[in-house]
C-alpha positions in Angstrom: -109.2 96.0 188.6 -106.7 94.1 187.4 -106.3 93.6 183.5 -106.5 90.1 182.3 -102.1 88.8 180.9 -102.6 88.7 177.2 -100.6 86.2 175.2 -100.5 86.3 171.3 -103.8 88.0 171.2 -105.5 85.7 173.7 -106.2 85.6 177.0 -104.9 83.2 179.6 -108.2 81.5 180.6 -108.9 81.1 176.7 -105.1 79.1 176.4 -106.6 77.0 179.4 -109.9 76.3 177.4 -107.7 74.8 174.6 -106.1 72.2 176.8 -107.5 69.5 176.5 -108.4 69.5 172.8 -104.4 69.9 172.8 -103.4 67.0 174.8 -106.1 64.9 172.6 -104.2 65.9 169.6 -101.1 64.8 170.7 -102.4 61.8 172.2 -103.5 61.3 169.1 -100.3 62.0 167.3 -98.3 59.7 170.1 -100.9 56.6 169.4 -99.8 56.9 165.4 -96.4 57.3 166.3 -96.8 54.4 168.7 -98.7 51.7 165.8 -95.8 48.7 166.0 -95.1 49.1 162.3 -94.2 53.0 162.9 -92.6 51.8 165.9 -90.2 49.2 164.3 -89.7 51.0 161.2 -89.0 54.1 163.0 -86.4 52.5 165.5 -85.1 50.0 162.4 -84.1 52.7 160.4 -83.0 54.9 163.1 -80.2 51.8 163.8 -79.3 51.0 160.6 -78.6 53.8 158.0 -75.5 54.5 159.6 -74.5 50.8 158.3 -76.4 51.6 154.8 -79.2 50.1 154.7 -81.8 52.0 153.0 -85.0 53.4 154.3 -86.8 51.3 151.5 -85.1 47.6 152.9 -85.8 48.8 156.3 -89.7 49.3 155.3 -89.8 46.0 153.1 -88.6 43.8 155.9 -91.1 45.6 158.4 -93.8 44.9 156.1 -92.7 41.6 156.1 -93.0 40.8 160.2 -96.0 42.9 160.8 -98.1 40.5 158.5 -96.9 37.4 159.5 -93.7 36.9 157.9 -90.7 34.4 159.4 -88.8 36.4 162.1 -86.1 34.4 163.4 -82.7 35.6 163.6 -82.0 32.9 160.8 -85.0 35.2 158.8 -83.0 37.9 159.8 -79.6 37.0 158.1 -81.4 36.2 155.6 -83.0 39.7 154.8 -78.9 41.1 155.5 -77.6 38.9 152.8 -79.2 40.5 150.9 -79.9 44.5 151.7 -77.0 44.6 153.2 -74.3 46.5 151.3 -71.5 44.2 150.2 -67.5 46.1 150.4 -64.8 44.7 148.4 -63.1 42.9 152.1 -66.3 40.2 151.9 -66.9 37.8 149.8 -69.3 37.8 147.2 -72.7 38.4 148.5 -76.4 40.2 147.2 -79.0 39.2 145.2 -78.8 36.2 143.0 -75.7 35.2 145.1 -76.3 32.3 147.6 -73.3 33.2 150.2 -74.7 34.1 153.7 -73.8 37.4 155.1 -72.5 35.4 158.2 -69.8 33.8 156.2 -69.3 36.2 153.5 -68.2 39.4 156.0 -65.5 40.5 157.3 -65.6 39.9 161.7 -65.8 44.3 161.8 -68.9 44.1 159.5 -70.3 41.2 161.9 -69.5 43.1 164.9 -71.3 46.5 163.6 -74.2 45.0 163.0 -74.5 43.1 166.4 -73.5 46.5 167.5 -76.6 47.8 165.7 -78.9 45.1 166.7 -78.1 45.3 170.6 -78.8 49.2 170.4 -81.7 48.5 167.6 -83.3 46.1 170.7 -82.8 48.6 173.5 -84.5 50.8 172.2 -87.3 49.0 171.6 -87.7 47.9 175.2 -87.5 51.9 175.7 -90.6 52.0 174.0 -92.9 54.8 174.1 -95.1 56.7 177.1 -98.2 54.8 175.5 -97.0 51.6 176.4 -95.7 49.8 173.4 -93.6 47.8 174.6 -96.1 45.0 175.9 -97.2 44.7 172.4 -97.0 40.6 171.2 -95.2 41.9 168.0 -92.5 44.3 169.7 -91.6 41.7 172.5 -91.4 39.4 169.4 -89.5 42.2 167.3 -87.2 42.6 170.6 -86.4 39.5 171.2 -85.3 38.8 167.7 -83.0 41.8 167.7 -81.1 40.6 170.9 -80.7 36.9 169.5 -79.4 38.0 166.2 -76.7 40.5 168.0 -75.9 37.5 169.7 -75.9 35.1 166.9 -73.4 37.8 164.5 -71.1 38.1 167.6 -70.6 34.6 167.5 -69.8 34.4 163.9 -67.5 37.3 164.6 -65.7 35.1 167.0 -64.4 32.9 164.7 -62.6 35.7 163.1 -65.1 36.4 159.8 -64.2 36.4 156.5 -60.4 36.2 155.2 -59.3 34.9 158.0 -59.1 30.8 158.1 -56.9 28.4 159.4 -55.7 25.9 157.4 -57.1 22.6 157.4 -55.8 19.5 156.8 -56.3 17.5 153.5 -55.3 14.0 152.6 -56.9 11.8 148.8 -56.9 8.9 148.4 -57.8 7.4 145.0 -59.0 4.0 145.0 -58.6 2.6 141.4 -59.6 -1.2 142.1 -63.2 -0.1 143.5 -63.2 3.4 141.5 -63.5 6.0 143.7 -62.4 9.0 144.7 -61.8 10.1 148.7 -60.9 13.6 150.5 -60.6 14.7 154.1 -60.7 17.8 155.5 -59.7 18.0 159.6 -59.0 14.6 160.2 -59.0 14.3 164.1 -55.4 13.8 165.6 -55.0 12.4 168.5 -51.2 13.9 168.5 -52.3 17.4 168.9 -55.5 16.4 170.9 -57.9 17.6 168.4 -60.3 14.9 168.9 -63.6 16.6 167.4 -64.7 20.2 166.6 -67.3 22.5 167.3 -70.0 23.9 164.9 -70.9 27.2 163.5 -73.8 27.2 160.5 -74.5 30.3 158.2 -77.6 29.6 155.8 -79.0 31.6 153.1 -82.2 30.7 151.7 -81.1 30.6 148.2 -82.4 27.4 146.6 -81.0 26.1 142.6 -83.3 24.1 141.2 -83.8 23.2 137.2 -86.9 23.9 135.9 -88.6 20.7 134.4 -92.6 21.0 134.8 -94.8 21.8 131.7 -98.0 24.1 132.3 -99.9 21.1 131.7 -98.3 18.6 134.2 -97.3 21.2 136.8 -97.8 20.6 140.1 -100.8 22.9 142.0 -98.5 25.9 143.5 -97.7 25.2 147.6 -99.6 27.3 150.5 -98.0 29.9 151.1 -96.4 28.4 154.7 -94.4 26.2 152.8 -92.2 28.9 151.3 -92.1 31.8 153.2 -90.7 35.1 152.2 -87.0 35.6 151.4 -86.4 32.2 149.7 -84.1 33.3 145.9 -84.1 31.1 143.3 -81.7 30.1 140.8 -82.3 28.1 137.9 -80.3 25.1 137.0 -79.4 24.7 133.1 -81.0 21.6 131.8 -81.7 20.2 128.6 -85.3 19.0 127.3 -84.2 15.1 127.4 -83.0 15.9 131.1 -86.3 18.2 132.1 -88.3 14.9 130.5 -86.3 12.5 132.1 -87.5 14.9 135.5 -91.0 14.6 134.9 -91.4 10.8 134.5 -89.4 10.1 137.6 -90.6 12.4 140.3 -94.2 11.4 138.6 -94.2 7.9 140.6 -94.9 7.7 143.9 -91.1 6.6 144.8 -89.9 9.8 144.7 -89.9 13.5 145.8 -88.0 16.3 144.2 -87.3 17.4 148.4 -85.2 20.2 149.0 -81.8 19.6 150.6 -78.9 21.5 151.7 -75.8 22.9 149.4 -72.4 23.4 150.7 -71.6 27.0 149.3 -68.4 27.3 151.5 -66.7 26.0 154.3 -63.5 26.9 156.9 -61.6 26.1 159.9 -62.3 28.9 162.9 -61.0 29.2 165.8 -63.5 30.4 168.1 -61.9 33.8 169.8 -64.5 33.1 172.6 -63.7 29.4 174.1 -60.3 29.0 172.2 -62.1 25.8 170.7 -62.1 24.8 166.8 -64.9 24.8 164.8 -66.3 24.2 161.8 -68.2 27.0 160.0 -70.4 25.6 157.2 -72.2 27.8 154.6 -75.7 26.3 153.6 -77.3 27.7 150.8 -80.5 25.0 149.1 -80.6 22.6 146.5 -83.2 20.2 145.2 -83.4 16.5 144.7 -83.7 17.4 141.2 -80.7 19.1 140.8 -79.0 16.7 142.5 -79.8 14.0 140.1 -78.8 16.0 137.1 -75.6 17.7 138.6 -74.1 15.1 140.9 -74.9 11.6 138.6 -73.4 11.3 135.6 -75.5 8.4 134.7 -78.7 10.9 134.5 -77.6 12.0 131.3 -76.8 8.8 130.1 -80.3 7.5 131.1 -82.5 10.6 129.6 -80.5 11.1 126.4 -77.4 8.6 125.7 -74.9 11.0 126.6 -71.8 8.9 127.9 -71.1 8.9 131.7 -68.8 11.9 132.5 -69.3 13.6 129.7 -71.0 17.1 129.1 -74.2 18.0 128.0 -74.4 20.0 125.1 -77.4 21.3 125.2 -77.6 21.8 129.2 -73.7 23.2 128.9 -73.1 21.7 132.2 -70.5 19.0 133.3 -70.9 16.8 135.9 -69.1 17.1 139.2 -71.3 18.4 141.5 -70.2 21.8 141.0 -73.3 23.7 141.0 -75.8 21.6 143.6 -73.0 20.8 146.2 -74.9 18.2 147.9 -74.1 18.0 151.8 -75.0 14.4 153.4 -74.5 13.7 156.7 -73.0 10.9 158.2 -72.1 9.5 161.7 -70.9 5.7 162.5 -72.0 4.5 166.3 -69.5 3.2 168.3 -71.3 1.1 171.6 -69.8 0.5 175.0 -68.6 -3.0 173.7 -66.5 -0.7 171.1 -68.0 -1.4 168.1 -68.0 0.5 165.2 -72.0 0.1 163.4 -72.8 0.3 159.7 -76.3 -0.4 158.0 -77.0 -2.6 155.2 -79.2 -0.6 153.0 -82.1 -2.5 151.1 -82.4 -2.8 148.0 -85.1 0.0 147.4 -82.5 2.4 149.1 -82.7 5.6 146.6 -78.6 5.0 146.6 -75.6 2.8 147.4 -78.7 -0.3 147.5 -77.3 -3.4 148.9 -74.3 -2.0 150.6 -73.4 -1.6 154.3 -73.4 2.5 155.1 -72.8 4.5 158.1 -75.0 3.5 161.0 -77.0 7.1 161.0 -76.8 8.3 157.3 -79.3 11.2 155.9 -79.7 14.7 155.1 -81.1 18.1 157.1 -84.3 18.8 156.8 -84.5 21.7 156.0 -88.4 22.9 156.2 -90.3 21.2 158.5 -92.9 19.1 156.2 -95.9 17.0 157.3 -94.7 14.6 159.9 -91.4 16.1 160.0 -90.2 19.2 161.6 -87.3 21.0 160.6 -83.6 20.4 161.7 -83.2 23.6 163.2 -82.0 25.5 166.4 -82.7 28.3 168.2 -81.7 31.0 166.0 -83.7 29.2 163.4 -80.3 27.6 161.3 -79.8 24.2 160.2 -78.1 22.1 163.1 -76.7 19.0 161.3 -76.6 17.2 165.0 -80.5 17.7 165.8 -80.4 16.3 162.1 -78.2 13.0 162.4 -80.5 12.3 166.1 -83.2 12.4 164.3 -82.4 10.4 161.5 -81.0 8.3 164.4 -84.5 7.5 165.3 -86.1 7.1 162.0 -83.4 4.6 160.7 -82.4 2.9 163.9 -84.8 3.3 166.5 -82.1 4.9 168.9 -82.5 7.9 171.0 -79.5 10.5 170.8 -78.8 13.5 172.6 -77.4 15.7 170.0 -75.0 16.7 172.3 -73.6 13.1 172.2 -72.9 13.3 168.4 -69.2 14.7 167.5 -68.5 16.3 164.8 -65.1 15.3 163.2 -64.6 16.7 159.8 -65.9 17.4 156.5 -65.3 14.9 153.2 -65.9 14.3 149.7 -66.3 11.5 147.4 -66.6 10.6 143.8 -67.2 7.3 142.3 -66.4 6.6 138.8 -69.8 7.3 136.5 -72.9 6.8 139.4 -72.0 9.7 142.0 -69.8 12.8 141.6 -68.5 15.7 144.5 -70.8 15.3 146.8 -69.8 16.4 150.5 -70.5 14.3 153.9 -70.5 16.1 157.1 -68.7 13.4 159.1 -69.7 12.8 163.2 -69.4 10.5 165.8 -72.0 8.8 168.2 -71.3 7.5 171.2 -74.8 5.5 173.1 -74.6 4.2 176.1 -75.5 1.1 174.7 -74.0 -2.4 173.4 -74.2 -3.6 169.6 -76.5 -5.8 170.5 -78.7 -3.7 172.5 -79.0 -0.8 169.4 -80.0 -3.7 166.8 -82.9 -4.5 169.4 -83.9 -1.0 169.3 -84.2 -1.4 165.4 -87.6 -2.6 165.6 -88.5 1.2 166.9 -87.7 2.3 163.7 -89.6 4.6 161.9 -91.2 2.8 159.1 -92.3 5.7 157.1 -89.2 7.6 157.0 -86.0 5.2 157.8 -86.8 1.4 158.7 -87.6 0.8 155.0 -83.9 2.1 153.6 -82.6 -0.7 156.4 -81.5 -4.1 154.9 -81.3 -7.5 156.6 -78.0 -6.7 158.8 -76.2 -4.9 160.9 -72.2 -4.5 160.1 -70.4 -4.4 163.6 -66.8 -3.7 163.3 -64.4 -3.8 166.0 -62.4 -0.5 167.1 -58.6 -1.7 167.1 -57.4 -2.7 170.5 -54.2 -1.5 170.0 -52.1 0.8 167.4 -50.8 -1.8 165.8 -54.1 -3.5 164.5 -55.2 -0.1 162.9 -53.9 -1.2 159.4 -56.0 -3.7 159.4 -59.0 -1.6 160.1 -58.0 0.9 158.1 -57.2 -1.9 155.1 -60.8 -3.1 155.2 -62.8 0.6 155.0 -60.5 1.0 151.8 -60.8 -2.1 149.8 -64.2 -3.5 150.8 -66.3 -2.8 147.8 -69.7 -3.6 150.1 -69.1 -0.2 151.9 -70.6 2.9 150.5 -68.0 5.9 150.0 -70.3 7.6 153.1 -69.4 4.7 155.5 -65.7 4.7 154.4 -65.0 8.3 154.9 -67.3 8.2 159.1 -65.3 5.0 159.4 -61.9 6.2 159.0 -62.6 10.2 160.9 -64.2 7.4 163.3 -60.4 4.9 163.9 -58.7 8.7 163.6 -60.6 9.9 166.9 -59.1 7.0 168.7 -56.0 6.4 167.1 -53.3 8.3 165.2 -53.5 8.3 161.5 -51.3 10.1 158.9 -51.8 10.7 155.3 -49.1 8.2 154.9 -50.8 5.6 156.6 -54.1 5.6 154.3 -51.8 6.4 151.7 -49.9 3.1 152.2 -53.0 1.1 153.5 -54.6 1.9 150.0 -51.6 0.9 147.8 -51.3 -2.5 149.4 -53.4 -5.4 148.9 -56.3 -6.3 151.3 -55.7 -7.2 155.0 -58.1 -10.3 155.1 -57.8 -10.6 158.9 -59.8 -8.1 160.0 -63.5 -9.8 159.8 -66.3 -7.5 161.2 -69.3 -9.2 162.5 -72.7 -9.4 161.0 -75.8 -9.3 163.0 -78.8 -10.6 161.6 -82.0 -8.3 161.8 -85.1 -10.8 163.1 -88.0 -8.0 162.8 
């Protein structure tokens, strides 16, 4: 007889008997291994601590997705801004910074990490022999990797940080109405650069001052109104100004709202279509910060202190400095080639009882009730879907986003009642006539836009030829009815069409008032 092989002590029909009991051990091993959060974490890691991010960060932002948490690309770069490690070739970036990581690196940083995110992706769609990768959250988790390798590739493109172009600048001061006007990226018509592309980096970093009591404070929001990742930063401000807070955003006329802050801005050219663009770094302000950082005449109204001046006890001078206010402004021109401007109402929060760009607002920048947020597909803030919708609030017209130009960025500051804030200046081009957009007014949304709306439309007519231009150009300077918003749209609006030097506004705004130029003024009925 034959005797039985012996392995380790054990027959070969007894390794046999243990089998199965092995393959349900390691089936059971494989399922753990397979959980999505081991998954992700596993595979995040995996791709990232070659780039430095800790095993810690990795977990945190896992922990973040599986329950729930926002998990766009924009949620993303948000997370990197942070965890991230900064070099000494980026600018100034981390915690308590507001820079996004977008804007802030250098184009081989940008390029890693799409680099990591593309491989991070791939091999999640690997996935494991159990099946994983049908799960909701790792086709979620997958998808969200791909975008954002896409979305730092693009940002790479324009070259990253330290390098910029330059951009053009022109100022014009304006004693006789008191303000203060800058351009950045005019359109020139000599070089054909007639508008510019796009490219937002946003952080969720939000300054804000502090002004609510524990007695008067407001009941804290759901938790779905500020999702994880949002920093804050508090805003100096002195008890006078934290009362003066209180007693105004206690009526029902207004809302401390969160809007968007200009942290940084450049020129790019965009190594991919050889187009320019404009990269804009969005960080968040409030309404409230605004007030105290941008108006001069807060101070004076909460404790005397003269327009201009500093606040002692705050330590903060006003000049917009700190909230960086970005508006966004964008003058219609119809197929009859008129140039449109508003007449705000006299409850407009600002510039009441003046004429202002035709589509005039700010990005919203959470979607609230009744509004949803101004933001694309990676999740960022797209200042076009936010001038068409405030299109269709204000004016009752339909854009196509695609339809709005952007044409530069300016900046305005008018004596003591509005100081640095920025205006994200576009073009819109309907296929409509004046008088067909004023009919549209009465689709106006009365809740969030046809209230600001005064009695009139403004409908000025685009020069005909080169040499009426000073005249055009001579009325957006001196007319004291325009708000600094429409002035700056209306002149990056002639500039699109015509050719205009520094030393043409320059001259247009030492001489005195060309009274020939007479837009026309159309009468709203409903």
């Amino acid at each position: 007889m034959t005797e039985a092989v012996n392995f380790w002590g054990m027959h070969f029909a007894d390794w046999v008997s243990l089998a199965p009991a092995a393959i349900a051990v390691y089936a059971v091993y494989s399922a753990w291994r397979a959980q999505p959060a081991w998954l992700i974490l596993r595979r995040r890691h995996a791709a990232f601590k070659a780039l430095g991010i800790t095993h810690r960060s990795s977990k945190r932002r896992v922990r973040q997705i599986i329950h729930g948490g926002p998990n766009a690309p924009a949620d993303e770069l948000n997370w990197l801004s942070t965890d991230f490690p900064a070099n000494a070739s980026g600018a100034p970036r981390g915690t308590g910074k507001p820079m996004p990581i977008s804007f802030a690196a250098p184009a081989a940083e940008l390029i890693s990490l799409s680099q990591a995110y593309s491989a991070y992706a791939a091999d999640l769609q690997r996935g494991s022999f159990l099946g994983t990768t049908s799960v909701p959250v790792i086709e979620r988790e997958t998808d969200m990797a791909l975008m954002t390798s896409r979305l730092l590739a693009e940002a790479a493109a324009g070259g990253g940080y330290g390098i910029e172009r330059n951009s053009r600048h022109v100022r014009i001061n304006s004693p006789a109405i008191g303000r203060e006007l800058d351009w950045w990226q005019l359109p020139d018509t000599k070089t054909g650069t007639l508008a510019y592309d796009t490219f937002v980096s946003y952080r969720r970093h939000r300054l804000r001052p502090v002004y609510e009591t524990p007695q008067n404070a407001a009941p804290t929001p759901p938790a779905p109104l500020e999702l994880a990742g949002l920093e804050i930063e508090d805003l100096a401000a002195s008890e006078a100004e934290k009362r003066f807070l209180r007693e105004k955003f206690a009526t029902q006329h207004s809302f401390d709202g969160v809007l968007p802050r200009l942290v940084g801005w450049r020129t790019e050219r965009d190594s991919g279509n050889g187009r320019l663009r404009l990269h804009l770094a969005m960080a968040e302000t409030t309404y409230g910060a605004v007030l105290l950082d941008h108006y001069p005449q807060t101070l004076a109204e909460a404790d005397g202190t003269p327009p201009g001046a500093t606040s002692d006890s705050a330590d903060r001078e006003v000049q917009g400095m700190q909230a960086q206010l970005l508006t966004l402004s964008a003058i219609v021109v119809t197929t009859d080639r008129m140039m449109l401007f508003a007449g705000r109402s006299k409850l407009a929060g600002s510039h009441p009882e003046q004429f202002g760009p035709a589509v005039n607002g700010n990005l919203e920048l959470r979607r609230r009730k009744g509004i949803l947020g101004d933001s694309d597909e990676f999740g960022l803030p797209d200042p076009r879907r936010a001038l068409a919708r405030e299109s269709s609030e204000e004016l009752g017209l339909q854009l196509d986003p695609d339809r709005i130009h952007p044409l530069g960025i300016g900046r305005f500051s008018v004596e003591d009642k509005e100081r640095g804030t920025h205006v994200f200046l576009a073009l819109a081009q309907p296929s409509l006539t004046a008088e067909e957009v004023v009919a549209g007014v009465r689709n106006a949304d009365p809740m969030e836009g046809r209230w600001e709306l005064g009695g009139e439309i403004l409908a000025a007519p685009l020069p005909t030829d080169q040499e009426r231009v000073n005249a055009v150009l001579s009325w957006l300077l001196h007319d004291p009815t325009l708000t600094p918003h429409a002035v700056l749209a209306g002149i990056a609006t002639v500039a699109r069409f015509f050719h205009v030097t520094p030393e043409r506004l320059q001259q247009a705004a030492a001489s005195r008032q060309d009274t020939s130029y007479v837009p026309l003024k159309i009468r709203l009925n409903h």
